[in-house]
VEXTIFI-375810 format. One record per residue (C-alpha): residue number from 1; x, y, z. Coordinates in steps of 0.5 Angstrom, whole numbers. Example, Ala and Ser with C-alpha at 12.3 -4.5 7.8 and 13.67 -1.06 7.14 Angstrom:
{1,{25,-9,16}} {2,{27,-2,14}} 
//
This chain:
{1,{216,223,117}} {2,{217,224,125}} {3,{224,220,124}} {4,{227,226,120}} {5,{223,232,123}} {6,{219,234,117}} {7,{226,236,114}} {8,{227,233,107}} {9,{231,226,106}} {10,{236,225,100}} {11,{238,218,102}} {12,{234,213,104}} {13,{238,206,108}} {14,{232,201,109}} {15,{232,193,108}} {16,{224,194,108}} {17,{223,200,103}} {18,{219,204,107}} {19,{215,210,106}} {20,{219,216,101}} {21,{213,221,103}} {22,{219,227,105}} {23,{225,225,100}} {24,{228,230,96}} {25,{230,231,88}} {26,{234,224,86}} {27,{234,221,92}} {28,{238,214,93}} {29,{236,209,96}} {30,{240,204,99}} {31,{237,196,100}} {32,{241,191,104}} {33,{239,184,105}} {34,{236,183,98}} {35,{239,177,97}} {36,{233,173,102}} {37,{227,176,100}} {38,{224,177,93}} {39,{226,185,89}} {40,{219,184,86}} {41,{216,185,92}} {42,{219,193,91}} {43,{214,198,88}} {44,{217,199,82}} {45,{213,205,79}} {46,{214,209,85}} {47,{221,208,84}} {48,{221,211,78}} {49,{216,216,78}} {50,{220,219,84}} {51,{227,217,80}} {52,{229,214,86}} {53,{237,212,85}} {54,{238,205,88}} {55,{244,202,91}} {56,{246,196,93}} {57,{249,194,99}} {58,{253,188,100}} {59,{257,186,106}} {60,{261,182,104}} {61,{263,174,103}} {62,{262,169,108}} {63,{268,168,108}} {64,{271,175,108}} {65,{266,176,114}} {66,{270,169,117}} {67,{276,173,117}} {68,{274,180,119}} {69,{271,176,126}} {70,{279,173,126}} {71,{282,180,126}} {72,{277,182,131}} {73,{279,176,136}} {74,{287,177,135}} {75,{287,184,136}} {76,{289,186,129}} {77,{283,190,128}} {78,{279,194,133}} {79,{272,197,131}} {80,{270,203,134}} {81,{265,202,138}} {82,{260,208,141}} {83,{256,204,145}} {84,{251,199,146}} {85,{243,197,148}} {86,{240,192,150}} {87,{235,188,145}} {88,{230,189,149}} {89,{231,197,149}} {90,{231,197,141}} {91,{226,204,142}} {92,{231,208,146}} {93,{236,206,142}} {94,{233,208,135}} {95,{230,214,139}} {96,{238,215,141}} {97,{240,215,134}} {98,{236,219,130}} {99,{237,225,136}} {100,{244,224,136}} {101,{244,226,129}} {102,{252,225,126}} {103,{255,227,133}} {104,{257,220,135}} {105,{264,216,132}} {106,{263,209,131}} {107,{258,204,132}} {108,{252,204,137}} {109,{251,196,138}} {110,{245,192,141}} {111,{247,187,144}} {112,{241,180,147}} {113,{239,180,153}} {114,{242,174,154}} {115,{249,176,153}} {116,{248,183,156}} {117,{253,182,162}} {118,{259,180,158}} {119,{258,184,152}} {120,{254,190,152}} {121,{254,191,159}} {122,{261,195,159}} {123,{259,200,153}} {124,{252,201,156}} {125,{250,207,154}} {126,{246,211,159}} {127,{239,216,160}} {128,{244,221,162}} {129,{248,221,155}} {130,{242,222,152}} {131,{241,228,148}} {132,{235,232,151}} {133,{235,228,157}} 
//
C-alpha cells in the first residue's frame, strides 16, 4: 500500500502476484515470466472473487529479441533512455520510480555493478534529480 500512497490501484504489473489490498473495481493484472514458473501457484480464488482481469505479457521470441539487439548495435534503432542505476542501489532506484510517477520519458535502466563504467555511468541519475531531494 505505501508504493501507490494509499490511493486506488486499477492495474497491477507484477511477476510475483503481490498483495491486491488497494485495487479498484475490475482491476487488470499484467503477469510476465510465467512461462518459468508454475501458474497453479496463482490464488485463484482471489482472482476471482476480486474479478481481477488477467493479461499476459509476452515479450517476444528469442529470435525477435536477437534481432531487436541487432538494431540497437547498428544504430537502425535508439531506445529512449532516462536514466540508469547501479544494481546495488536497486532501492533508490525503485524509490526514484514510484516518485517520479509519469513524469519521465523513456526507460530507467539498472545496469550491475561490473559493468557500471561502460554502461551505466554516463546516464547516471543523481540524488539531486530526484523528486523531494
Amino acid at each position: 500500500m505505501d508504493l501507490v500512497g494509499g490511493e486506488m490501484t486499477d492495474l497491477f504489473i507484477d511477476t510475483m502476484i503481490g498483495d491486491m489490498q488497494r485495487r479498484t473495481t475490475y482491476p487488470r493484472l499484467s503477469i510476465a515470466g510465467a512461462s518459468g514458473g508454475n501458474l497453479s501457484e496463482i490464488m485463484w480464488t482471489r482472482i476471482y472473487l476480486y474479478q481481477v482481469q488477467i493479461v499476459g505479457v509476452s515479450h517476444g521470441t528469442r529470435e525477435e529479441a536477437e534481432q531487436l539487439i541487432a538494431w540497437i548495435r547498428s544504430g537502425e534503432l535508439k531506445p529512449v533512455l532516462h536514466g540508469a542505476f547501479k544494481l546495488s542501489d536497486l532501492h533508490q532506484a525503485e524509490r526514484y520510480f514510484v516518485n517520479r510517477g509519469s513524469n519521465y520519458l523513456g526507460k530507467i535502466v539498472i545496469v550491475p555493478d561490473a559493468q557500471w563504467d561502460t554502461h551505466g555511468a554516463p546516464f547516471a541519475i543523481t540524488s539531486a534529480e530526484e523528486p523531494g531531494e
